[in-house]
C-alpha atoms as an extended CHARMM CRD file, in Angstrom:
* protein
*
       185  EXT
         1         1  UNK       CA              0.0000000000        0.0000000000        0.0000000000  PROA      1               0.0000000000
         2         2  UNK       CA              2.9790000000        2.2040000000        0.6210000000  PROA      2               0.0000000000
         3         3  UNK       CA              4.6970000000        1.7780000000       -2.6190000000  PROA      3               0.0000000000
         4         4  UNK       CA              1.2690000000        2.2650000000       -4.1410000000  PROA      4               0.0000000000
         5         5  UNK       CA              0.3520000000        5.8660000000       -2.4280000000  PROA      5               0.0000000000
         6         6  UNK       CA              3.8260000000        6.6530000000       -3.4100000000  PROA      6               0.0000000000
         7         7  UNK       CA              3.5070000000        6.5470000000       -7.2110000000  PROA      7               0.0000000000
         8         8  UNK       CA             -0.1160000000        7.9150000000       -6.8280000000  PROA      8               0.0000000000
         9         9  UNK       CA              1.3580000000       10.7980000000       -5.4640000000  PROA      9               0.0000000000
        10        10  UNK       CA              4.1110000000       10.7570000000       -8.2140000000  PROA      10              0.0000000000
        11        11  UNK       CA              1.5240000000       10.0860000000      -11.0660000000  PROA      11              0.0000000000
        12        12  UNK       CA             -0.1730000000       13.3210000000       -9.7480000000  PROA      12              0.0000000000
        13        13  UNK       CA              2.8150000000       15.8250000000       -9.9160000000  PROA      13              0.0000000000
        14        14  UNK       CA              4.6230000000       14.8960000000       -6.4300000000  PROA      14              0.0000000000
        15        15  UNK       CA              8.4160000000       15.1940000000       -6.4760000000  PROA      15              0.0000000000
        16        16  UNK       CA             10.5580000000       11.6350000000       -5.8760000000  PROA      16              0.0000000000
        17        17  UNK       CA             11.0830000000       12.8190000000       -2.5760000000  PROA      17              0.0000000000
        18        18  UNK       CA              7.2900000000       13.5580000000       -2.0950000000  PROA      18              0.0000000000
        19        19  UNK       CA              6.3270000000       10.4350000000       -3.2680000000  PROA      19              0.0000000000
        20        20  UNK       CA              9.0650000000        8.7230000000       -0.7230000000  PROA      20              0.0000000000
        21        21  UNK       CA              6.9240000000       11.0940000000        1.9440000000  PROA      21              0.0000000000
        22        22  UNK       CA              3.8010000000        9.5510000000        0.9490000000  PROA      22              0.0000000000
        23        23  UNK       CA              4.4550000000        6.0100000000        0.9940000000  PROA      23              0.0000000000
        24        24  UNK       CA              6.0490000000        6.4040000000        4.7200000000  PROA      24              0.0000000000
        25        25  UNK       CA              2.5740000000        8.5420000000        5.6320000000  PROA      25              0.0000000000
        26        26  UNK       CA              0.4590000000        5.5410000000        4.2760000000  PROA      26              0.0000000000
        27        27  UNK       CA              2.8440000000        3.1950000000        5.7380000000  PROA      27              0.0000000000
        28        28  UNK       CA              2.4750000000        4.7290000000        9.5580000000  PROA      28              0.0000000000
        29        29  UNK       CA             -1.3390000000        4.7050000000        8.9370000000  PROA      29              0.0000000000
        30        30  UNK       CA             -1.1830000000        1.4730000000        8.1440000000  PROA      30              0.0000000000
        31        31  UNK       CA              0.3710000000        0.3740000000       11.9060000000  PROA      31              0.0000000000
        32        32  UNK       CA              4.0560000000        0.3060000000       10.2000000000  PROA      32              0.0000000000
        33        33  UNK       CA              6.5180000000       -0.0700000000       13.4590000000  PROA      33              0.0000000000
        34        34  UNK       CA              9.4360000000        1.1510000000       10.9950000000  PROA      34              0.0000000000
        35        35  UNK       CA              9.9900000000        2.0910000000        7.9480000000  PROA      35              0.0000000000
        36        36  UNK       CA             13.1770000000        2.3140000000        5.8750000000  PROA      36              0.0000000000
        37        37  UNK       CA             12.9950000000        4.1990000000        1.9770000000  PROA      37              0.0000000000
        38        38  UNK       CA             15.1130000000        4.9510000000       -1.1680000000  PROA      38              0.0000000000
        39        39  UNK       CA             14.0930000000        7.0620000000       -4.2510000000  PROA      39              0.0000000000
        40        40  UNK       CA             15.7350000000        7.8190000000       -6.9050000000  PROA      40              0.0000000000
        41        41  UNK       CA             15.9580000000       11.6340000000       -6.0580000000  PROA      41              0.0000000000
        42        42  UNK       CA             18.9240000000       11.7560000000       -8.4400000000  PROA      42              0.0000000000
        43        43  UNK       CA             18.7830000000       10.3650000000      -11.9920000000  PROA      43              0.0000000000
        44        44  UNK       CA             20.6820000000        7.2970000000      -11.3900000000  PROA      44              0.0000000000
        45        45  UNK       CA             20.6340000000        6.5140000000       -7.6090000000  PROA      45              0.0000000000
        46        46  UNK       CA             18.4630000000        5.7060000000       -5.0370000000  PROA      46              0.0000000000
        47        47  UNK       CA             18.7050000000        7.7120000000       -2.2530000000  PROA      47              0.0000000000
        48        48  UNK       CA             16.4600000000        8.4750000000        1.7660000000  PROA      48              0.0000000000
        49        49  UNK       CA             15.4610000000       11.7760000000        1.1510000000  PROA      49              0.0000000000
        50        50  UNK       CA             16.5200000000       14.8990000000        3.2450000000  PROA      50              0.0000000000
        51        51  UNK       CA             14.3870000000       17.5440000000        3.5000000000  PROA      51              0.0000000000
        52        52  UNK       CA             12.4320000000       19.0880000000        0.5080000000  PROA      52              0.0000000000
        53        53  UNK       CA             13.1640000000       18.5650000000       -2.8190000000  PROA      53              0.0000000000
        54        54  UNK       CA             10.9040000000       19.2490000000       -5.9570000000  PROA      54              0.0000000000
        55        55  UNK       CA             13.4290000000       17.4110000000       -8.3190000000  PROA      55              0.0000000000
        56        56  UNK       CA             11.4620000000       14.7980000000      -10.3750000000  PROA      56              0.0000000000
        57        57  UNK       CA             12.9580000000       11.7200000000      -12.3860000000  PROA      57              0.0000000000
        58        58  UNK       CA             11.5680000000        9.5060000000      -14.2500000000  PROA      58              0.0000000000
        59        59  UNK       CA             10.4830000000        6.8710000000      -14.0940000000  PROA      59              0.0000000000
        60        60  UNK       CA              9.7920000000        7.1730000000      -10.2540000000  PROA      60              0.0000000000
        61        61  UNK       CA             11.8810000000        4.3880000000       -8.7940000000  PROA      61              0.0000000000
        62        62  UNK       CA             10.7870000000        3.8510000000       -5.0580000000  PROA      62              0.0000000000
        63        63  UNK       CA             11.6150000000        0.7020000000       -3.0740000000  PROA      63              0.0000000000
        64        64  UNK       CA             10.3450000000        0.4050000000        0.7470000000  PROA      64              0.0000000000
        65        65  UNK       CA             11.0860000000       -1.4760000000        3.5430000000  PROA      65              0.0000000000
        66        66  UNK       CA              8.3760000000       -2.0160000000        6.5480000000  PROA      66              0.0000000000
        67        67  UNK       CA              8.0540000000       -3.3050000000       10.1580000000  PROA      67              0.0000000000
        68        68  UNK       CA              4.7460000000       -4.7240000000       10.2240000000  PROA      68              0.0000000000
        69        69  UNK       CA              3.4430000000       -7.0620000000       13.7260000000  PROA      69              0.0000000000
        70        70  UNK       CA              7.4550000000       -7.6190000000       14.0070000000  PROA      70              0.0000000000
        71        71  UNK       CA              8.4490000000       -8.8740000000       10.5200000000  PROA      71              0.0000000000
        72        72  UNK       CA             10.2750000000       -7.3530000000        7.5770000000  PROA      72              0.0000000000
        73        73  UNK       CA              8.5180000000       -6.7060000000        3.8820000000  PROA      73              0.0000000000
        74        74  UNK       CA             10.1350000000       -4.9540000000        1.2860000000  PROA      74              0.0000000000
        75        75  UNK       CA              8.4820000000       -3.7710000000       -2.0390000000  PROA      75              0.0000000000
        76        76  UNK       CA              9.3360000000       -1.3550000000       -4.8780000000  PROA      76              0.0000000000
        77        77  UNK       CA              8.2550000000       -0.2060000000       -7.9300000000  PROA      77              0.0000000000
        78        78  UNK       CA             10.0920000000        1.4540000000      -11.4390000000  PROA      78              0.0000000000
        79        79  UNK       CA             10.4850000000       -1.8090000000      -13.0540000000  PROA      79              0.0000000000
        80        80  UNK       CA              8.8110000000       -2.3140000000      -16.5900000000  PROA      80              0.0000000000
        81        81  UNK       CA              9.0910000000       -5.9480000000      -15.9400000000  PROA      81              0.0000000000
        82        82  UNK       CA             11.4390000000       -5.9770000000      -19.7870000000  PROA      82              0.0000000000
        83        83  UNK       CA             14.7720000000       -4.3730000000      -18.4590000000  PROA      83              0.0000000000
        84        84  UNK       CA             18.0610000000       -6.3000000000      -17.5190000000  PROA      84              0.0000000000
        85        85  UNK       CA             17.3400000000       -5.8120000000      -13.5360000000  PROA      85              0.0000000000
        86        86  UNK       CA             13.8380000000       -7.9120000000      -14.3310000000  PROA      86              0.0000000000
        87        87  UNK       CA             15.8370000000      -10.3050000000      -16.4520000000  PROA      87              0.0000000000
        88        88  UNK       CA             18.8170000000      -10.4970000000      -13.4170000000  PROA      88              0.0000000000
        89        89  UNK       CA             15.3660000000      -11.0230000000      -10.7270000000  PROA      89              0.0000000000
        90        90  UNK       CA             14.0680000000      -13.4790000000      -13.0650000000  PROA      90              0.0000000000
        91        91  UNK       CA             17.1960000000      -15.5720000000      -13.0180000000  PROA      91              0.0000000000
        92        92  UNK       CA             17.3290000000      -15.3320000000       -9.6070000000  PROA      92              0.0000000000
        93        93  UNK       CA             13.7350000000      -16.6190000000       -8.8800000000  PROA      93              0.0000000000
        94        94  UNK       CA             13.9120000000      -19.6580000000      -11.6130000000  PROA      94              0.0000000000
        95        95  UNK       CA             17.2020000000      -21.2260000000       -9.9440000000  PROA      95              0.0000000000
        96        96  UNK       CA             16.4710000000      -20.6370000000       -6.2360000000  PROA      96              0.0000000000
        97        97  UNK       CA             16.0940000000      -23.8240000000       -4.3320000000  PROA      97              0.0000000000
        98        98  UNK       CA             17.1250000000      -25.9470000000       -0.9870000000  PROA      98              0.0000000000
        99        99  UNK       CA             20.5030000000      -26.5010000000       -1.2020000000  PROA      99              0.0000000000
       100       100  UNK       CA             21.5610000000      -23.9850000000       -3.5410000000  PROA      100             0.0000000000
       101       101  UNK       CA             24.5070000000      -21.3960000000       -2.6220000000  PROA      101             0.0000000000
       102       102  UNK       CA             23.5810000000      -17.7390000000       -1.8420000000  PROA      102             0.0000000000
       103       103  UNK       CA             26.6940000000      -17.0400000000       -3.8230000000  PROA      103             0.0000000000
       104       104  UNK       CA             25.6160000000      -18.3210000000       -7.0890000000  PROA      104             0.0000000000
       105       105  UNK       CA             22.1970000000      -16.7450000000       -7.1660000000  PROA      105             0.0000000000
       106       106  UNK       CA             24.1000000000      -13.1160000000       -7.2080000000  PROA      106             0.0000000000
       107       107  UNK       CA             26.3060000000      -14.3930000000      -10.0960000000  PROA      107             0.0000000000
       108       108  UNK       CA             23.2420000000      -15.8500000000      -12.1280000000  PROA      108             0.0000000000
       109       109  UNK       CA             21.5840000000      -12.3640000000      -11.9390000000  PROA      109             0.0000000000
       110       110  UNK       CA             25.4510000000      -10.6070000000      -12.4740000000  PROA      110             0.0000000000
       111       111  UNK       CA             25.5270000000      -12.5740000000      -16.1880000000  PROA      111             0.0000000000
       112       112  UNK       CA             22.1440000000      -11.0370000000      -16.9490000000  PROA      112             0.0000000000
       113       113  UNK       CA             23.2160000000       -7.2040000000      -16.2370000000  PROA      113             0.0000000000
       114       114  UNK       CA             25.1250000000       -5.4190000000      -19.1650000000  PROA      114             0.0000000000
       115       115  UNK       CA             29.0080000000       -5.1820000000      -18.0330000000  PROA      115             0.0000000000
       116       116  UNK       CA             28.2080000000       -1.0140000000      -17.3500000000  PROA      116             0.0000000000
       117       117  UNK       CA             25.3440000000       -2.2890000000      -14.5840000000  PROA      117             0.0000000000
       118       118  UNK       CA             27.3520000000       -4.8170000000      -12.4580000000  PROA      118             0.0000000000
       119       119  UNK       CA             29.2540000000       -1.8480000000       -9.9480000000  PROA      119             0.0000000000
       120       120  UNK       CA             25.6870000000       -0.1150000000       -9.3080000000  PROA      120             0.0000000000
       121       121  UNK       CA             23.5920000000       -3.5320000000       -8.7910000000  PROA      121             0.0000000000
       122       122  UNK       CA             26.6710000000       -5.0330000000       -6.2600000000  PROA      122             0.0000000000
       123       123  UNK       CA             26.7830000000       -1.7930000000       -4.5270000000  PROA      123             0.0000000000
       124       124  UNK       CA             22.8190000000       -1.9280000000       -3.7860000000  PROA      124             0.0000000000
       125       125  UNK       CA             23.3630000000       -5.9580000000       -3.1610000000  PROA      125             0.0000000000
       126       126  UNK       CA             20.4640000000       -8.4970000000       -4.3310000000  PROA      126             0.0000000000
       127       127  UNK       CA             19.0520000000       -8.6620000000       -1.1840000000  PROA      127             0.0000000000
       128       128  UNK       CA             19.0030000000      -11.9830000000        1.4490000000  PROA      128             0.0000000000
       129       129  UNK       CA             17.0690000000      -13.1590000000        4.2520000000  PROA      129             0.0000000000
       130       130  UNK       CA             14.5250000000      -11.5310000000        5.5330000000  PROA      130             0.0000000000
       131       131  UNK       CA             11.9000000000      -11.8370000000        8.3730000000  PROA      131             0.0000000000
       132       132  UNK       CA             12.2430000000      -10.2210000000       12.2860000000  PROA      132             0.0000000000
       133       133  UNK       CA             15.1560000000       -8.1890000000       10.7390000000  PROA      133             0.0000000000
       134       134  UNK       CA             15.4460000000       -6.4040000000        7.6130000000  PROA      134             0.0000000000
       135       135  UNK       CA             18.9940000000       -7.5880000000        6.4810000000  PROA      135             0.0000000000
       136       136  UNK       CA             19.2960000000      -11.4590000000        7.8770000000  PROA      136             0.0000000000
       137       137  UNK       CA             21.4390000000      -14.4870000000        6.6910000000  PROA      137             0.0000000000
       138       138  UNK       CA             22.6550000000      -15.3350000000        3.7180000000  PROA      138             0.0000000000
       139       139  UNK       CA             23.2930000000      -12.4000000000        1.8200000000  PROA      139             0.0000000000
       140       140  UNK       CA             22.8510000000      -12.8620000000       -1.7560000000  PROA      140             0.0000000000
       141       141  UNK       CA             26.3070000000      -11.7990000000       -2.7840000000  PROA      141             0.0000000000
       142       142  UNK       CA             29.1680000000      -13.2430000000       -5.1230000000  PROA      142             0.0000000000
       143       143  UNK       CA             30.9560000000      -15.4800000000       -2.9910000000  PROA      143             0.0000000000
       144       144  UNK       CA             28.5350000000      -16.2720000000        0.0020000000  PROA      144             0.0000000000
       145       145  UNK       CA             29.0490000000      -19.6160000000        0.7060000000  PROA      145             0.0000000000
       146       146  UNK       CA             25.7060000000      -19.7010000000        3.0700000000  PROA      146             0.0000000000
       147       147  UNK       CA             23.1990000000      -22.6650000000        1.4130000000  PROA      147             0.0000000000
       148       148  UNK       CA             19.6150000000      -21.6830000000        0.9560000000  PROA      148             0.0000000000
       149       149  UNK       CA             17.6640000000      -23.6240000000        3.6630000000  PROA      149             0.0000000000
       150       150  UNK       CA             13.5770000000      -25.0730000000        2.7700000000  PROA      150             0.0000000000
       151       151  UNK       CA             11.1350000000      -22.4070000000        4.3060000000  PROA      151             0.0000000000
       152       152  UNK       CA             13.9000000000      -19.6950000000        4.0120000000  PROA      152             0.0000000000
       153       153  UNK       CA             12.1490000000      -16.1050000000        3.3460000000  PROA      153             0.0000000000
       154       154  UNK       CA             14.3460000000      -13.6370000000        0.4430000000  PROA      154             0.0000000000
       155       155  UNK       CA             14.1070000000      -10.3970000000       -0.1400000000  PROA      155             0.0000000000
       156       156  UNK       CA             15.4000000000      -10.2630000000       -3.3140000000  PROA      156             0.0000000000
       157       157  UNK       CA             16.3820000000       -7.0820000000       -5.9430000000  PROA      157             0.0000000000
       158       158  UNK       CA             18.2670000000       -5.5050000000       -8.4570000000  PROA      158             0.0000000000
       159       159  UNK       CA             19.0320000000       -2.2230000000       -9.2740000000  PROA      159             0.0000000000
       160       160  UNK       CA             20.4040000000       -1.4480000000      -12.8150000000  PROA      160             0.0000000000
       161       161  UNK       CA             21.6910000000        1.7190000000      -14.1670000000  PROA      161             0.0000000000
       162       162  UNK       CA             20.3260000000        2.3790000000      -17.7490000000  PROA      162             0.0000000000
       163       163  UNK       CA             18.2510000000        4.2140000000      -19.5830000000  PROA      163             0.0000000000
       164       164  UNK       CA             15.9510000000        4.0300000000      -17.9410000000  PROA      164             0.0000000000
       165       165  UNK       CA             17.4340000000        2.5420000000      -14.7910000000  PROA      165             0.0000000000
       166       166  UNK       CA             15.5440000000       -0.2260000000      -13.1950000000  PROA      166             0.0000000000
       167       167  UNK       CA             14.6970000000       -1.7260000000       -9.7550000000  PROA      167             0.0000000000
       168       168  UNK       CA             12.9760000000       -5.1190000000      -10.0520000000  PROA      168             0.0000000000
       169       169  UNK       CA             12.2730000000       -6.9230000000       -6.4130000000  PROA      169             0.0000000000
       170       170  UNK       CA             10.5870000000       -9.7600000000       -5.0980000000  PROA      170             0.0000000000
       171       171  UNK       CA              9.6230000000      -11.3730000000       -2.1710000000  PROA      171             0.0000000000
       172       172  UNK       CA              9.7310000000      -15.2140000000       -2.0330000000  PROA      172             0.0000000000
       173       173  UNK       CA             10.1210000000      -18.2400000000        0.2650000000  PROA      173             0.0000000000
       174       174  UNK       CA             12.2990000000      -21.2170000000       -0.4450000000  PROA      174             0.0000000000
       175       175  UNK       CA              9.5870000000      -24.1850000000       -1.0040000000  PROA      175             0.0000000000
       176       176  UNK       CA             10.3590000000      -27.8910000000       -1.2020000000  PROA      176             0.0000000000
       177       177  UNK       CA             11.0070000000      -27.4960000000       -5.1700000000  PROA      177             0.0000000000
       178       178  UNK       CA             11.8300000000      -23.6740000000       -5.4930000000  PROA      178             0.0000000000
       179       179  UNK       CA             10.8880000000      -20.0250000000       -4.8510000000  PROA      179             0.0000000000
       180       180  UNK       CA              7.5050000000      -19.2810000000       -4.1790000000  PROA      180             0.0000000000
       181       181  UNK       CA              6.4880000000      -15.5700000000       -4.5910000000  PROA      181             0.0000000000
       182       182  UNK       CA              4.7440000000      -13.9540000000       -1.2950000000  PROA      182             0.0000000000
       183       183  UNK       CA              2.1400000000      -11.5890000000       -2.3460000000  PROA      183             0.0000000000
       184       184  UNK       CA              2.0060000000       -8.1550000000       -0.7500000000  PROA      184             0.0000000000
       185       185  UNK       CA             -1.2560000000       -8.4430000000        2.2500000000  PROA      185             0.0000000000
């Protein structure tokens, strides 16, 4: 609902940073314990926003983070669903299972980004566990050796510089035979 209000707002004339404001007002409404934001407030970055700022970019890239009842969620939006950080998400999604190194999943979606993306995704991360803390075990970073366990909960996402730049996240849980997306409540 957050991430929602926030391109609303954006849709009708709100700044980045106003449309950041807007999805934390919704998200406090909403019972949110905590909330955690980037926007892309400059052209290629996502940023938390500091006071006012009437810049506008687009496409409006906004990813949240939220402490609802005690748990973690994360969503986002500025993905057309065709770019190379949807492709890199994608990847990451089809080849998740038990078993499988946390390690590998960031190189799957590192082969999908164009060589000019990879410093800008691996300095936002893909993500990793995810549940009574926002950042929990395994990252999902080249070389983490930490096995994906059944039942496991990822946040996952990539941000890729472009034109447009892209965010593309996901939410999933690590099921018997592979991810399983968890729809937003």
């Amino acid at each position: 609902q957050a991430v929602a209000a926030g391109a609303r707002a954006f849709a009708d004339g709100a700044s980045n940073a106003a449309a950041l404001g807007e999805a934390q007002r919704v998200a406090r409404l909403q019972g949110a314990r905590d909330f955690r934001g980037l926007v892309n407030s400059a052209p290629n970055a996502l940023r938390p926003y500091e006071g006012l700022n009437s810049a506008r970019h687009d496409p409006l890239m906004l990813w949240v983070a939220v402490d609802q009842h005690g748990y973690w969620a994360t969503a986002a939006t500025g993905s057309s669903g065709e770019g190379p950080a949807s492709r890199a998400l994608r990847a990451m999604i089809a080849a998740a299972h038990p078993g499988m190194g946390a390690g590998e999943l960031a190189e799957l979606a590192l082969a999908e980004l164009p060589e000019a993306a990879r410093p800008m995704a691996l300095s936002y991360g893909f993500g990793g566990g995810i549940g009574l803390n926002l950042d929990e075990r395994p990252a999902i970073a080249p070389g983490e050796a930490v096995t994906l366990g059944r039942d496991m909960v990822l946040s996952l996402q990539v941000f890729a510089e472009g034109d447009p730049p892209e965010i593309a996240t996901a939410m999933v849980r690590i099921g018997p035979s592979g991810a399983e997306y968890l729809a937003p409540g």
